[in-house]
C-alpha positions in Angstrom: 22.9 -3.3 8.5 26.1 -5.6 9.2 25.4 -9.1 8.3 26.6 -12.2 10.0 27.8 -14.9 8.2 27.5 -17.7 11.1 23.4 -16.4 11.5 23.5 -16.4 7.6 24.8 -19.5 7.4 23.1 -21.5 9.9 19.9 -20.0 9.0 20.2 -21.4 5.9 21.2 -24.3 6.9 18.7 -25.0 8.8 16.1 -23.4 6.8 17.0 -26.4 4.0 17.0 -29.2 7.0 13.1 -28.2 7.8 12.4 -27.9 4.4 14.2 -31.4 3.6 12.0 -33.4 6.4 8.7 -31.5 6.5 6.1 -34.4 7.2 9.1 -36.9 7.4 8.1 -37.3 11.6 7.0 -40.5 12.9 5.4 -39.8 15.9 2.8 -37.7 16.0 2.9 -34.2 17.9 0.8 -33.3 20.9 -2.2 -31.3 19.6 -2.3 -27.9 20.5 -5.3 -26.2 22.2 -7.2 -23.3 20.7 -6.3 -21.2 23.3 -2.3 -21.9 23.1 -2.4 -21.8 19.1 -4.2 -18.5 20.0 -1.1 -17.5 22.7 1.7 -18.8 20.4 0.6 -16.5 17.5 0.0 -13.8 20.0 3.7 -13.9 21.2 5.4 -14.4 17.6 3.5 -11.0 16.5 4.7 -9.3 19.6 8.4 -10.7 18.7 8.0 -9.8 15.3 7.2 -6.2 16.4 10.1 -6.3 18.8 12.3 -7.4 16.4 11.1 -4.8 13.9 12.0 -2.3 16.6 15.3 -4.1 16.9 14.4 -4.8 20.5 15.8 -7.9 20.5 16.2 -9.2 24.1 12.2 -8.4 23.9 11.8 -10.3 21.1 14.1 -13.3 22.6 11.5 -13.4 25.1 8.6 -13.6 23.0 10.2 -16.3 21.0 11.4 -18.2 24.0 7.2 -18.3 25.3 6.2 -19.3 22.8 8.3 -22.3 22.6 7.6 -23.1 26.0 3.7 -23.6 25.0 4.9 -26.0 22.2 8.7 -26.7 22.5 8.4 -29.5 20.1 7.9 -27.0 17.1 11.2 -26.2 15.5 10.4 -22.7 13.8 10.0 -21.8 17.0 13.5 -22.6 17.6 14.9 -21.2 15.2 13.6 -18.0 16.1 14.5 -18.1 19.7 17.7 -19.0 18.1 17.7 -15.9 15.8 17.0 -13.5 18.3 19.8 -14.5 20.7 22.7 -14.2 17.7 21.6 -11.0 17.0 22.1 -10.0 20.8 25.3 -11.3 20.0 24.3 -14.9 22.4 26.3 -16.9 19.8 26.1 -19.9 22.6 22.1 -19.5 23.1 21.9 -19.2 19.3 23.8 -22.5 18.4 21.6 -24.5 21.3 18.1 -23.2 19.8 19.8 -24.1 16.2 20.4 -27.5 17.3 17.2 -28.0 18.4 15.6 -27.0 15.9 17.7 -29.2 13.5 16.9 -31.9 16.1 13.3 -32.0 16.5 13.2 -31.5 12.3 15.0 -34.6 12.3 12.5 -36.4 14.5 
């Protein structure tokens, strides 16, 4: 499998920046229902399978419902964000990375 060093990189990156400010928010996020915790783990499964597949456009779109239900989680970003670069959506990728970073931050 070729590796990328920008995913590799920014991964990690990031990866350290959630790690660094888990429970550092302020405000407090909206509370997700039963149902759409329910959907959300749904759709990362079904990415996960895509991705295991290496279906990734599939998996994109998993990732990219899910974070529509709750856009203010940044794993969910960063996923989206992983499954464009490895379609080669470097532009995507950075925009989903910068979220995440962003909404870590918050």
């Amino acid at each position: 499998m070729k590796r990328h060093p920008f995913l590799l990189i920014a991964t990690g990156a990031l990866a350290a920046g959630l790690l660094l400010s888990a429970g550092c928010s302020d405000g407090k996020p909206r509370r997700l229902s039963e149902n759409e915790t329910l959907e959300i783990k749904n759709l990362e499964a079904d990415a996960r399978f895509a991705a295991s597949l290496r279906d990734f456009a599939r998996a994109e779109k998993d990732h990219a419902a899910a974070a529509a239900i709750n856009p203010d989680d940044p794993s969910l970003q960063l996923l989206l964000g992983m499954a464009q670069a490895r379609q080669g959506k470097k532009d995507d990728a950075r925009k989903a990375y910068k979220k995440a970073v962003k909404l870590a931050e918050a």
